[in-house]
LOTI-311993 format. One record per residue (C-alpha): residue in one letter; z negated, x negated, y. Coordinates in steps of 0.5 Angstrom, whole numbers, plus 500, padded with zeros to 3 digits. Each point is the difference from the previous one (the first is absolute). Layout:
BEGIN
aZXY;...
REM end
This chain:
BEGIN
x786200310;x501494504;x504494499;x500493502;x502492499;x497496495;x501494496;x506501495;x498503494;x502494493;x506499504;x503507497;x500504507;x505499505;x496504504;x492498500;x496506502;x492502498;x499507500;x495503502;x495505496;x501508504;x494504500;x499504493;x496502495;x499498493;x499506496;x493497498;x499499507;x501507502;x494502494;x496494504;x502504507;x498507496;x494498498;x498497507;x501505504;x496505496;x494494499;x501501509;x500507500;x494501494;x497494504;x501505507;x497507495;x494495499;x498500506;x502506503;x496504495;x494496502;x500501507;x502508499;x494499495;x495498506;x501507503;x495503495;x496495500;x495496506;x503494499;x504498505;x507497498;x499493501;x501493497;x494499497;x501508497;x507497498;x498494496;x495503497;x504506497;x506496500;x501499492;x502507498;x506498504;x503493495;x497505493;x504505502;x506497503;x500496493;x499506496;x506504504;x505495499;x499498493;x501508498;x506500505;x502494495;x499504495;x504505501;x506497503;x499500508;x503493500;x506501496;x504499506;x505505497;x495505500;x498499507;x506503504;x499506496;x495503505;x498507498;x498497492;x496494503;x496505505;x498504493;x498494497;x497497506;x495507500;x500499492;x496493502;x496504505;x498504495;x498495495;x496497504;x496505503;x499503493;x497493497;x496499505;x497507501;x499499492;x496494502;x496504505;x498505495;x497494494;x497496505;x495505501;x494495503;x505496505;x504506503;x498498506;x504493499;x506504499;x502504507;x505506498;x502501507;x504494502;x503500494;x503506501;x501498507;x504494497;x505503496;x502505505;x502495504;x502495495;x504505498;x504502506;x500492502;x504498494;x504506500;x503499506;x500493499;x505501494;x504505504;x501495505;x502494494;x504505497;x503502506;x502493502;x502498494;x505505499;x504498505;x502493497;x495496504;x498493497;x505501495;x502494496;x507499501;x503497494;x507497496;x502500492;x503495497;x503503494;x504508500;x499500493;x496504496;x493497502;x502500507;x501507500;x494502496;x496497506;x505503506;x498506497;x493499500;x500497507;x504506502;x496505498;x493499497;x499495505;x504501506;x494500504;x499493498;x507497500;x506501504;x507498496;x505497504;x505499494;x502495494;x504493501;x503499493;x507495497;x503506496;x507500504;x500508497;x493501505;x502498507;x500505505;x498505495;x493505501;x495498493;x495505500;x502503506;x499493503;x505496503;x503493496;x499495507;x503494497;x500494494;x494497499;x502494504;x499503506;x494503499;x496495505;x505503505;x500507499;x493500500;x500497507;x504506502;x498506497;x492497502;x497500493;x493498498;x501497494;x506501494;x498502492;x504496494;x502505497;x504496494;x498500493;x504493498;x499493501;x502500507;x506494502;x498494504;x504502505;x496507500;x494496499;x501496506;x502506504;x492503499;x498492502;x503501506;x498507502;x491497497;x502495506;x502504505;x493505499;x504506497;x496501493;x503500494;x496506495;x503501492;x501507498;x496499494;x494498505;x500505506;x501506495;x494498496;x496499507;x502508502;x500504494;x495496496;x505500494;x504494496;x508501500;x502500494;x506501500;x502496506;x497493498;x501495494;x496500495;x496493503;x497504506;x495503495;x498494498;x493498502;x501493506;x493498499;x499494495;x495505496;x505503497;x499506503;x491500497;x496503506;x494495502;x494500496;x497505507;x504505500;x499501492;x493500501;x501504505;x504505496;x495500495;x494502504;x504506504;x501502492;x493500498;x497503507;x505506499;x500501492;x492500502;x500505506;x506504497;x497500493;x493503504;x505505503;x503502494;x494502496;x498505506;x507503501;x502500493;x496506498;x503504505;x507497499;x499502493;x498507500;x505502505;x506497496;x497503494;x500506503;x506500503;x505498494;x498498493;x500494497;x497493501;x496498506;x502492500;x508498500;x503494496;x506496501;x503495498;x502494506;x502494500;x495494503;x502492502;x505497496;x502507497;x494501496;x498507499;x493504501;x498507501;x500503507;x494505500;x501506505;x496507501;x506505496;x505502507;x504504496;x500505494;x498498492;x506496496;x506500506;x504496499;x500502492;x508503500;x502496505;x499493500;x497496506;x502502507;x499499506;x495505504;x503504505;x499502507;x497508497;x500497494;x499507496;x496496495;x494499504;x495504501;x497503505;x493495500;x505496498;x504500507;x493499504;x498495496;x507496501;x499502507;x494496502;x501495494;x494503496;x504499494;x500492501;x492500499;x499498493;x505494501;x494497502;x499499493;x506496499;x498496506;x493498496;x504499495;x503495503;x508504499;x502500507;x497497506;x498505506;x506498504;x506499497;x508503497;x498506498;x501500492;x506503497;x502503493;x504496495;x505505499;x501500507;x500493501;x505499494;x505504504;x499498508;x501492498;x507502498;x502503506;x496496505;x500493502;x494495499;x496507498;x496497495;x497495503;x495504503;x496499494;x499493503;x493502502;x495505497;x500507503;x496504504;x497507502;x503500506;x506495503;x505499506;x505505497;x495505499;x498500507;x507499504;x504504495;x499508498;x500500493;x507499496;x503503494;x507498502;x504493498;x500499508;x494501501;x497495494;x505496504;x497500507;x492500496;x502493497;x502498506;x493501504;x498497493;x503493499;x498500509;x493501496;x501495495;x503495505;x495501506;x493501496;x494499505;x493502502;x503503506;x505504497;x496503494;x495502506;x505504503;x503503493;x492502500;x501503508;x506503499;x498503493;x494503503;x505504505;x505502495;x493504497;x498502506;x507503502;x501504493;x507496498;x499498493;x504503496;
REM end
């Protein structure tokens, strides 16, 4: 980090300098780096397939042979990064676990190779279009270019390198909440110096193993001695006018100023609920938080395309579905329950039965469970690869729920959570969905802690609704079916 003499910052500094930015990446920088290095590395498999294809064909390896075959190469590197997106090779989190993106990486292989070779078969008339030998060659080298493209990230950013180096301002309860995350989820991304904090009771003390460097005053210089990268505001209350200044100063100088709430947002995806003030939900926009007239038509129209399209699948599945759960324990085929839409207003969710006839008859509404003894065996498939989701399509014709949305809870439940959560019912600000942010983040919940991290990802939906964001629910919602990770 390199200092030098500027003009004096309002006068506050009695030493003027400019700091200037190190070399780190963001974590979304580092996505970006992600996704570049396997755009050049299928970008390289494109055309090393191409040239290895010529060795059984007369064609000479050529620019012309080049530029005439050369748009297999954009169609499948798009096909390849848009399946690698949809099952997590760009959480920057799962990137440094090698042996688990070598899997996932074979499985996008397999994917690909599978829907393309499904495509070979119905184009009877235009096999000759579609070439199956350079596909193969293709994969086998995207396969191991990428794979050793990530060992290499992996490897790279495992020793610390690019790491942002940063400072809390704040040792209370939401500073601490974040140095846990930086220091473990995202000790890849982030190197921890310390905390400045005015508590007398906290000087030259460690805080969630990291070490209290000083007062909040100071934090401009022990930033400049320790090289950091930028510092977190950390603190929950109206800050002081001295403090205030302080932040100004450390703006002026180039050190960047980050709000707890905002960075925690940024990484996890989730809203803090129980470190932020009850305004921060707020919507800041003067619509009062209504979203723009493009993107409700838009909402409406992926509603209709999907209850339509999912609707013609129901009919074909639902007779096979049907005689399998029939078979496998009696009872009805279909599943009603009770949940609560926008603004609290209840309606009957639609379901394929998962669980045995009348479970919760003695006991009550419960949670399901992880071996849940009331589901059953079809059941237990049909949750596995969200088959039992299927009929809610109904309820998206309907007009109950939106495709893409909190997922619906029941009344009983959502009488109990608002009394032990913060903010809880106001997830009921928007119309729920068949899939959501929570759903394609978290795991399925059955604990108080687990609504509370769910709600999270939900008011984080809620605040950042968009076009981009529901397109990568949908993406994402794909991987979570191709990877078995429903309930």
């Amino acid at each position: 980090m390199a200092l030098s003499e500027d003009k004096p910052i309002n006068g506050s500094l009695s030493k003027p300098v400019r700091i200037s930015p190190g070399l780190r990446l963001t974590p979304t920088e580092r996505k970006g780096l992600l996704w570049l290095g396997d755009v050049l590395v299928l970008a390289l498999a494109g055309v090393g397939a191409l040239w290895l294809w010529t060795f059984t064909r007369p064609n000479p390896f050529t620019l012309e042979f080049l530029v005439e075959q050369i748009r297999w190469i954009p169609a499948l590197t798009i096909s390849w990064t848009f399946i690698a997106w949809a099952v997590g090779l760009y959480d920057s989190r799962l990137a440094l676990q090698t042996p688990v993106v070598i899997q996932r990486l074979a499985g996008v292989a397999a994917v690909i190779l599978v829907g393309y070779l499904s495509i070979f078969f119905i184009l009877v008339e235009r096999r000759q279009l579609l070439p199956r030998l350079p596909l193969v060659y293709f994969l086998a080298l995207a396969l191991v270019g990428t794979a050793l493209w990530r060992w290499i990230y992996a490897t790279t950013m495992a020793r610390g390198a690019l790491r942002q180096k940063v400072i809390i301002i704040g040792a209370g309860w939401a500073g601490q909440t974040l140095a846990e995350l930086l220091q473990g989820e995202f000790a890849a991304d982030f190197r921890l110096l310390g905390f400045v904090d005015d508590d007398p009771d906290k000087q030259e003390t460690h805080i969630a193993y990291a070490p209290l460097l000083g007062p909040t005053a100071d934090v401009l210089d022990i930033a400049m001695a320790q090289g950091a990268d930028g510092v977190i505001y950390a603190i929950t209350r109206q800050s002081q006018p001295r403090l205030f200044q302080t932040l100004l100063d450390c703006q002026a100088a180039g050190l960047p100023v980050i709000q707890m709430p905002a960075l925690y947002e940024m990484l996890t995806g989730r809203v803090p609920v129980e470190h932020v003030r009850s305004e921060w939900l707020l919507p800041g926009e003067v619509t009062g938080g209504q979203a723009p007239l493009t993107y409700r038509l838009f909402a409406r129209l992926l509603d209709w395309s999907f209850g339509l399209i999912g609707g013609a699948f129901l009919l074909v599945v639902w007779p096979a579905v049907a005689l399998l759960i029939k078979l496998d324990s009696p009872g009805p085929v279909f599943y009603r329950q009770v949940r609560l839409g926008r603004g609290g207003v209840p309606f009957e969710l639609l379901k394929f039965r998962s669980m045995v006839a009348d479970a919760e008859e003695e006991d009550g509404a419960q949670w399901a469970t992880k071996g849940d003894r009331r589901v059953t065996r079809m059941g237990r498939f049909l949750r596995r690869t969200r088959l039992d989701e299927l009929p809610q399509v109904i309820n998206i014709l309907r007009g109950d729920i939106h495709l893409i949305g909190p997922r619906p809870e029941r009344p009983e439940f959502i009488a109990q959570l608002e009394q032990k959560i913060p903010f809880y019912r106001a997830r009921l600000a928007v119309k729920p969905g068949l899939t959501g942010w929570a759903q394609v983040r978290y795991r399925y919940g059955n604990t108080v802690e687990d609504s509370l991290i769910k709600l999270e990802y939900d008011l984080y939906y809620i605040k950042n609704r968009s076009l981009l964001l529901d397109l990568s629910i949908l993406l994402n919602t794909v991987g979570v079916i191709l990877l078995f990770k429903g309930t």
